[in-house]
SEMI-220806 format. One record per residue (C-alpha): residue number from 0; residue in one letter; y negated, z, x. Coordinates in steps of 0.2 Angstrom, whole numbers, plus 5000, padded with zeros to 4 digits. Each point is the difference from the previous one (the first is absolute). Example, Ala and Ser with C-alpha at 12.3 -4.5 7.8 and 13.67 -1.06 7.14 Angstrom:
<r><lumke>0</lumke><tormi>A</tormi><north>5022</north><up>5039</up><east>5062</east></r>
<r><lumke>1</lumke><tormi>S</tormi><north>4983</north><up>4997</up><east>5006</east></r>
This chain:
<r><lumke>0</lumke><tormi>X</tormi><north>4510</north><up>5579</up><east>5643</east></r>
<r><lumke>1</lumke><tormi>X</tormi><north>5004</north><up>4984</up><east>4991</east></r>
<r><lumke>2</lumke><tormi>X</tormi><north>4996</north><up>4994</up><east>4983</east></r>
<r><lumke>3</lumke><tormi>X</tormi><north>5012</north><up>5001</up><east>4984</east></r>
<r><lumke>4</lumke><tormi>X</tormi><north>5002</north><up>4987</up><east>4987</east></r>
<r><lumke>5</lumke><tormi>X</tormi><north>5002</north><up>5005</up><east>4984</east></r>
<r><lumke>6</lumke><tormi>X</tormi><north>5012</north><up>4986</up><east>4987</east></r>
<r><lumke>7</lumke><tormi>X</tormi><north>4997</north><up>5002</up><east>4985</east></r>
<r><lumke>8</lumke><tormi>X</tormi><north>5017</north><up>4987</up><east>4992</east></r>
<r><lumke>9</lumke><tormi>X</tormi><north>4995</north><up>4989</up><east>4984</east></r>
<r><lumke>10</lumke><tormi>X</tormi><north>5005</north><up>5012</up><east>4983</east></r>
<r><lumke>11</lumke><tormi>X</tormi><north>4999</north><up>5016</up><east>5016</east></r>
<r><lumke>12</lumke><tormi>X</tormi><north>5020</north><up>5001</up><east>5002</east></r>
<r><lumke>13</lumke><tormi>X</tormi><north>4996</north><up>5012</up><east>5014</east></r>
<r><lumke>14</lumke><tormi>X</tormi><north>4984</north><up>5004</up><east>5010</east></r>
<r><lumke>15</lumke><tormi>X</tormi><north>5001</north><up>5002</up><east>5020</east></r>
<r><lumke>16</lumke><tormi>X</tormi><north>4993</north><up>5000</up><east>5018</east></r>
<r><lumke>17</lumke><tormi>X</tormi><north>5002</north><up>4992</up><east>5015</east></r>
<r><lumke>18</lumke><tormi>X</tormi><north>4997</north><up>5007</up><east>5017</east></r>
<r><lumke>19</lumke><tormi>X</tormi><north>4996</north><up>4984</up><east>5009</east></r>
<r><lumke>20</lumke><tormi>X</tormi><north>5006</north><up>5006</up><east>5016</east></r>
<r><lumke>21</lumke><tormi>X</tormi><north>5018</north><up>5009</up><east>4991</east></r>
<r><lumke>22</lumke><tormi>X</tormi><north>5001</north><up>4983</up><east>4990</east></r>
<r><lumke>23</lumke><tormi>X</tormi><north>5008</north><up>5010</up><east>4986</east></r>
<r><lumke>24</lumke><tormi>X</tormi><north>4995</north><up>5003</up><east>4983</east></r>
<r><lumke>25</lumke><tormi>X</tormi><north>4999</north><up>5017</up><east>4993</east></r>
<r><lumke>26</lumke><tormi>X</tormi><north>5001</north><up>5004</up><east>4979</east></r>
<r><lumke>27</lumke><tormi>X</tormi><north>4980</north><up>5008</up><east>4994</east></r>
<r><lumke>28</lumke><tormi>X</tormi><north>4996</north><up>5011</up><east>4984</east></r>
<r><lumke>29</lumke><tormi>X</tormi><north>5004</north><up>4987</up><east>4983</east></r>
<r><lumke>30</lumke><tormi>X</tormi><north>4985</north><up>4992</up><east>4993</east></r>
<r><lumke>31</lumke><tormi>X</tormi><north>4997</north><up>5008</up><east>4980</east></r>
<r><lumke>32</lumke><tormi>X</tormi><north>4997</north><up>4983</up><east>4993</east></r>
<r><lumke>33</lumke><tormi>X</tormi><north>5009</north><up>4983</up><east>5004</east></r>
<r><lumke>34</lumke><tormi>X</tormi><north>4987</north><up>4986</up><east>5009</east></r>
<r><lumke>35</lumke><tormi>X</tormi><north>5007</north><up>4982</up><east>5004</east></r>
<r><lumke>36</lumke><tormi>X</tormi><north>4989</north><up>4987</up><east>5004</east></r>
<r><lumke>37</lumke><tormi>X</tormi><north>4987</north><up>5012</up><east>5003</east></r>
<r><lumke>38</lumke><tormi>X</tormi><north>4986</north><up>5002</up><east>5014</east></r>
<r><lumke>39</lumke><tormi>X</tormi><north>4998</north><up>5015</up><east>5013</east></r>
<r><lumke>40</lumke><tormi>X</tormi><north>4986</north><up>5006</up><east>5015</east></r>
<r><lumke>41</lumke><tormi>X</tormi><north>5001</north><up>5011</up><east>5011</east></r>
<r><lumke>42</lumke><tormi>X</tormi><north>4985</north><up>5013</up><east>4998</east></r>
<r><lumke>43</lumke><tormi>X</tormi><north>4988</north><up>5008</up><east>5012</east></r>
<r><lumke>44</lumke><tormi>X</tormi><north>5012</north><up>5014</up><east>5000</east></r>
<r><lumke>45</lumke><tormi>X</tormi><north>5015</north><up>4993</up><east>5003</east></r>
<r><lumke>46</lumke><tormi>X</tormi><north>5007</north><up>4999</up><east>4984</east></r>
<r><lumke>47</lumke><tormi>X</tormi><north>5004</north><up>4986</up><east>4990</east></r>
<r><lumke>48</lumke><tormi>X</tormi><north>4995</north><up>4994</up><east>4983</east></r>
<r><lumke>49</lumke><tormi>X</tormi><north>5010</north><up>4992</up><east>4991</east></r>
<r><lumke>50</lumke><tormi>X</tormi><north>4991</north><up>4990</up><east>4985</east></r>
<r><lumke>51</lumke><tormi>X</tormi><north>5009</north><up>4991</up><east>4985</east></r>
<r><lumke>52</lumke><tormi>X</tormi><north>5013</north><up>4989</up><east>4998</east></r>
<r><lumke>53</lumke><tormi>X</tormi><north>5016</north><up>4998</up><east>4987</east></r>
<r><lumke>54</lumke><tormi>X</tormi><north>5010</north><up>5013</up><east>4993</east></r>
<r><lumke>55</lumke><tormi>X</tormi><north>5019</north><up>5001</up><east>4999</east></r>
<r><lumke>56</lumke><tormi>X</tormi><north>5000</north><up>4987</up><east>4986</east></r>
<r><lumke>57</lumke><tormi>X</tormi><north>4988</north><up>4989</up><east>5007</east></r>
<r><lumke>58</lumke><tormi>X</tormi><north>4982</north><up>5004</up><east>4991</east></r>
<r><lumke>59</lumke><tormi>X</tormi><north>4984</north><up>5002</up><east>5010</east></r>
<r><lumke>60</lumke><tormi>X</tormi><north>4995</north><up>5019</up><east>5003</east></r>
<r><lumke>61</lumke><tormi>X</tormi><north>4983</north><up>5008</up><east>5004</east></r>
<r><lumke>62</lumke><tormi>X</tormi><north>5009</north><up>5012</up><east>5007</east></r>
<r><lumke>63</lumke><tormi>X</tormi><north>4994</north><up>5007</up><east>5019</east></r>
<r><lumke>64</lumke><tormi>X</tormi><north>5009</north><up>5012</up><east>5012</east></r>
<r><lumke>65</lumke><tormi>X</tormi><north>4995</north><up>5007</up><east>5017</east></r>
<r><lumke>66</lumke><tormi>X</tormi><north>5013</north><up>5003</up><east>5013</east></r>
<r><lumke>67</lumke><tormi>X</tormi><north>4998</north><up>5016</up><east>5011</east></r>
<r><lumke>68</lumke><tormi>X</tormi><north>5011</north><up>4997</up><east>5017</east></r>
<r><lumke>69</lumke><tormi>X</tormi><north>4994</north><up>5017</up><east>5007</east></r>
<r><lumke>70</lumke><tormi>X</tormi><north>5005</north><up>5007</up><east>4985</east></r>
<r><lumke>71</lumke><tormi>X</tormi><north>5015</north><up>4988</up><east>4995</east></r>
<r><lumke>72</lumke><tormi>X</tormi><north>4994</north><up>5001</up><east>4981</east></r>
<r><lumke>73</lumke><tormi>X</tormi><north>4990</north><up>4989</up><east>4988</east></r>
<r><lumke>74</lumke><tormi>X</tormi><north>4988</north><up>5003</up><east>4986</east></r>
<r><lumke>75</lumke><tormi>X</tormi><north>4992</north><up>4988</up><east>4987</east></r>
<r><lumke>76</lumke><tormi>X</tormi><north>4982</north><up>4995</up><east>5000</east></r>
<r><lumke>77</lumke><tormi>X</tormi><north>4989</north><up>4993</up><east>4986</east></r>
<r><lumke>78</lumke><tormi>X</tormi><north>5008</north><up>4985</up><east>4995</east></r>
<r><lumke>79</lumke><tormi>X</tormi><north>4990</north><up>4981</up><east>5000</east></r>
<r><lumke>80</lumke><tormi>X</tormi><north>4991</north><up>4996</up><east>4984</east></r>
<r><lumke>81</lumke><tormi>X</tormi><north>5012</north><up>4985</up><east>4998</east></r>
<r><lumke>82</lumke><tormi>X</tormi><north>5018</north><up>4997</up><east>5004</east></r>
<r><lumke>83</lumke><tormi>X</tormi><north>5004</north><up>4988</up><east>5015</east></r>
<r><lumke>84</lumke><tormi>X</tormi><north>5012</north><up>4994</up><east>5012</east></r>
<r><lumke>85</lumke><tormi>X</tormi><north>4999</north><up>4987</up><east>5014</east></r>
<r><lumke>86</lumke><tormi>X</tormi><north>4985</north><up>5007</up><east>5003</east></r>
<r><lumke>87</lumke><tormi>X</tormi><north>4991</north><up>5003</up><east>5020</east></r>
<r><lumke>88</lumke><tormi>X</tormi><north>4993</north><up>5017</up><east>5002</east></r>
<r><lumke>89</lumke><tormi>X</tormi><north>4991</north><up>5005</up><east>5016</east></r>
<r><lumke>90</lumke><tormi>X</tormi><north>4990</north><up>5013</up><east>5006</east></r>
<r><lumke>91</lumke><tormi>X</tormi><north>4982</north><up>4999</up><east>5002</east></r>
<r><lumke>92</lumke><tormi>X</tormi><north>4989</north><up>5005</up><east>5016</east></r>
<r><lumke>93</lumke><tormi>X</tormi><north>4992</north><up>5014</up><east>4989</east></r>
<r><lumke>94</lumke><tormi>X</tormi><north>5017</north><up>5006</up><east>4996</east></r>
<r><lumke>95</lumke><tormi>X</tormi><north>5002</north><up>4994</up><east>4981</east></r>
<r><lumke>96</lumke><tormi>X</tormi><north>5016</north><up>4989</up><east>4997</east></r>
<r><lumke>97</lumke><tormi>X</tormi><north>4994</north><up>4984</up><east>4991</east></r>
<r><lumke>98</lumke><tormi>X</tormi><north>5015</north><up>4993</up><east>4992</east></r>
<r><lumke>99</lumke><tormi>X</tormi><north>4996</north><up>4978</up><east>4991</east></r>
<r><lumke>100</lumke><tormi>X</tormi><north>5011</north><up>4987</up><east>4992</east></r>
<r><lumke>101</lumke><tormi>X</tormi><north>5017</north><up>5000</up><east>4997</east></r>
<r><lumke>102</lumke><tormi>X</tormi><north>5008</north><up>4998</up><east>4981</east></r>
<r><lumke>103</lumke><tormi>X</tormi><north>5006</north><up>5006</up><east>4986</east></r>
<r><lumke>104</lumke><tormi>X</tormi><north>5015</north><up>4993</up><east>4995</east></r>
<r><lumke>105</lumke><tormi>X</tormi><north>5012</north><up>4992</up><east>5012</east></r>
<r><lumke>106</lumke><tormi>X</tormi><north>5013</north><up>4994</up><east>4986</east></r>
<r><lumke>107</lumke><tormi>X</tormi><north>4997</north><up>4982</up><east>5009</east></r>
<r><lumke>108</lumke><tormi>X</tormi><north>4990</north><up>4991</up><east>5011</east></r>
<r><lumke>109</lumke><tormi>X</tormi><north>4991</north><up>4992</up><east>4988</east></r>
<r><lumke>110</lumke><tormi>X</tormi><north>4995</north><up>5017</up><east>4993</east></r>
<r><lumke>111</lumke><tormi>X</tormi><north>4997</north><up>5009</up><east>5015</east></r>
<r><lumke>112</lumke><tormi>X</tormi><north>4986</north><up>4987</up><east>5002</east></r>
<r><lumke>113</lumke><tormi>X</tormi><north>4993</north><up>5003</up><east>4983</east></r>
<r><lumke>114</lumke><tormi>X</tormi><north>4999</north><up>5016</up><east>5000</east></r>
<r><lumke>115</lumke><tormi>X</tormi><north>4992</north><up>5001</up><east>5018</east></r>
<r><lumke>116</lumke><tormi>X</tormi><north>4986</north><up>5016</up><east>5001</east></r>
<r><lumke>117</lumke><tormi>X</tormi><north>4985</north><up>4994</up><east>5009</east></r>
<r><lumke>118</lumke><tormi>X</tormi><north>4994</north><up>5018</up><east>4997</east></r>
<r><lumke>119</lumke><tormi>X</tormi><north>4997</north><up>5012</up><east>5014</east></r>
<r><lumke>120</lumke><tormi>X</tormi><north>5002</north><up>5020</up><east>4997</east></r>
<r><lumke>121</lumke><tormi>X</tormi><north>4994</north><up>5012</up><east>5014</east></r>
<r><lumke>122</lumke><tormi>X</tormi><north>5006</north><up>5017</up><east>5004</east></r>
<r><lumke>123</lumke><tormi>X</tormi><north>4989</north><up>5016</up><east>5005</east></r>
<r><lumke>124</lumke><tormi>X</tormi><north>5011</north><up>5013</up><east>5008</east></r>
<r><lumke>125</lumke><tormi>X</tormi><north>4987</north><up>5012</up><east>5000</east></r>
<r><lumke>126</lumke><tormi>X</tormi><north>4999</north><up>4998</up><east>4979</east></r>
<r><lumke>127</lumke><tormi>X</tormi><north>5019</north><up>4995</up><east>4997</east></r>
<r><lumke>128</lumke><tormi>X</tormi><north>4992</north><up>4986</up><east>4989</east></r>
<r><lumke>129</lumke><tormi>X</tormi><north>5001</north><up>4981</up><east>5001</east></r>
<r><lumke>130</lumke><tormi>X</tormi><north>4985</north><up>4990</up><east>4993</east></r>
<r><lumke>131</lumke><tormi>X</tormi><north>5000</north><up>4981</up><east>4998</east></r>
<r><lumke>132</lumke><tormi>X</tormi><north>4993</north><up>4990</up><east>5016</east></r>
<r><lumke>133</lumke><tormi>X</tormi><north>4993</north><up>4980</up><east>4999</east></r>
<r><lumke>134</lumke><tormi>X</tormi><north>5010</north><up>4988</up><east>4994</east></r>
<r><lumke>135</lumke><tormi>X</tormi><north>5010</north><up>4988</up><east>5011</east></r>
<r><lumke>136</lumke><tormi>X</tormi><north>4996</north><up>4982</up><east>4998</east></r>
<r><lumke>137</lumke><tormi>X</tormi><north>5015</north><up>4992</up><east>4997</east></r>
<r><lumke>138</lumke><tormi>X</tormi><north>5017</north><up>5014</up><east>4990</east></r>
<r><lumke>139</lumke><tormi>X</tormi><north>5011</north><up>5005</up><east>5013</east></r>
<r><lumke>140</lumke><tormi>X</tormi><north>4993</north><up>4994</up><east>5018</east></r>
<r><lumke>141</lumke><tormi>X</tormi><north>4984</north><up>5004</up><east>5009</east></r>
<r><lumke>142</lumke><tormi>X</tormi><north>4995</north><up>5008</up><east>5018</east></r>
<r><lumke>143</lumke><tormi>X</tormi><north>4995</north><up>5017</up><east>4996</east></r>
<r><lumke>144</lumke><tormi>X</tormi><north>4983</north><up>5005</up><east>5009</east></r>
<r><lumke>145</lumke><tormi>X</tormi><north>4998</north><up>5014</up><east>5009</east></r>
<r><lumke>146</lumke><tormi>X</tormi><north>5018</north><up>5004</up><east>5004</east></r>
<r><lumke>147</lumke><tormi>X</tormi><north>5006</north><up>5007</up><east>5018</east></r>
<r><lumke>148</lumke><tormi>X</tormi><north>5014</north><up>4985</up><east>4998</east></r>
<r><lumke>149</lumke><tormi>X</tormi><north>4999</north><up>4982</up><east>4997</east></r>
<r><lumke>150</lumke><tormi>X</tormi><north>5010</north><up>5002</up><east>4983</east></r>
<r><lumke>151</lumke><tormi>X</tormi><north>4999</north><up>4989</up><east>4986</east></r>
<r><lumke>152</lumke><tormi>X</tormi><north>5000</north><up>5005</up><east>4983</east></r>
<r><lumke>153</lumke><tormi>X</tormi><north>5013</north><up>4993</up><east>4987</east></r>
<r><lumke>154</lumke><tormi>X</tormi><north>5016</north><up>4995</up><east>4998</east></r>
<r><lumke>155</lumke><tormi>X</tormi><north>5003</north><up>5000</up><east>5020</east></r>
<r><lumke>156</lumke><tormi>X</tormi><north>4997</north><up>5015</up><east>5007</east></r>
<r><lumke>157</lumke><tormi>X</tormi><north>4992</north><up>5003</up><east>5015</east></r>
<r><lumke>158</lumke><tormi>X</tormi><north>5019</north><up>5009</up><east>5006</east></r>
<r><lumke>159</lumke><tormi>X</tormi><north>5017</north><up>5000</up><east>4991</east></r>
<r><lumke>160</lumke><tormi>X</tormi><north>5001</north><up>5011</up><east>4987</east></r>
<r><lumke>161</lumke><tormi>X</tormi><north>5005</north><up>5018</up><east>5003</east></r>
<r><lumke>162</lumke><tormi>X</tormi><north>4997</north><up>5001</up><east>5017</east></r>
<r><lumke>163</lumke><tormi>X</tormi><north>4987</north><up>5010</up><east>5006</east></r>
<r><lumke>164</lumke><tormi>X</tormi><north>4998</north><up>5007</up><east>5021</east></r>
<r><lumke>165</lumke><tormi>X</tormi><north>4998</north><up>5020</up><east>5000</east></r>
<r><lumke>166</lumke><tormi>X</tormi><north>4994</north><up>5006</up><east>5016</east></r>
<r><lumke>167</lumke><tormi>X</tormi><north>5007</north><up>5012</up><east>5008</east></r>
<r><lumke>168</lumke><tormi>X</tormi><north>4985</north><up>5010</up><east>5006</east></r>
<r><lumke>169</lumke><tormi>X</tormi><north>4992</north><up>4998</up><east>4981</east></r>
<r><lumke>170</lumke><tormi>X</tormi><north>4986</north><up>4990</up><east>5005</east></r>
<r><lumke>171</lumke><tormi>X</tormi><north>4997</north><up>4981</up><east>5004</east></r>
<r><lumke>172</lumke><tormi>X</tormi><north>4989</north><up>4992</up><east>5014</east></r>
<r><lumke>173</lumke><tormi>X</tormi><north>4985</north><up>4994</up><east>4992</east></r>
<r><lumke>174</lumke><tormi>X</tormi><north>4999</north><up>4984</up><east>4990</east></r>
<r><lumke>175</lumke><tormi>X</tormi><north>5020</north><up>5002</up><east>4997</east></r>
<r><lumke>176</lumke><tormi>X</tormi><north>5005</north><up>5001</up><east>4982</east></r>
């Protein structure tokens, strides 16, 4: 048994897998809502989360959608209390997905960097409820403690947008987000 990658494109053109070993792609269930320049993790349970981003005209979304591979099908999820992209997300040892940094507005690079979040939201799958975490010190990069990878928060995530590793058993080794 090998491990899929799910490839979430910018804008979400199309959604597929990989078997690594097959080297080929396959086509997945369409996402309800457009996410480009969003953030993704890979749950406990094998699905993945995908948190955020920019809609099809380029404005920061809320929005959050949970990928099912067992079941090929997506559903939405509470969305984050503020609208973000370049963002890091990663998932915590307890479970919860911590999601920090990122902007708001990504018109130019001069206001990408002000309007950088140093806020910090925090999901709670058990509640389907996200509630505000500590700040980051410095708007869109910090380390985030706590996390089963060695992510930084902000405008460089801790791995490329859109991709996210979906185990084929449904379960990670411990310590792997």
């Amino acid at each position: 048994n090998t491990n899929r990658l799910l490839r979430l494109p910018g804008r979400l053109l199309r959604e597929v897998v990989t078997q690594a070993a097959a080297q080929t792609w396959e086509p997945v269930a369409p996402m309800r809502f457009a996410h480009g320049k969003h953030a993704t993790v890979t749950l406990r349970s094998g699905n993945v989360m995908v948190v955020g981003g920019n809609n099809t005209v380029g404005v920061a979304t809320a929005r959050v959608e949970i990928y099912n591979p067992t079941t090929d099908s997506w559903r939405t999820t509470a969305p984050l209390h503020q609208a973000r992209y370049n963002m890091a997300a990663v998932l915590l040892r307890d479970g919860r997905v911590l999601v920090a940094g990122g902007t708001t507005n990504f018109t130019d690079l001069t206001t990408a960097i002000t309007t950088a979040l140093n806020t910090v939201e925090i999901y709670n799958a058990a509640t389907n409820t996200w509630a505000a975490g500590p700040n980051i010190g410095i708007a869109g990069a910090a380390p985030v403690p706590g996390s089963t990878t060695a992510g930084r928060a902000g405008m460089n995530s801790c791995r490329p947008s859109g991709i996210s590793t979906v185990p084929a058993s449904g379960t990670f080794p411990r310590g792997v987000a």
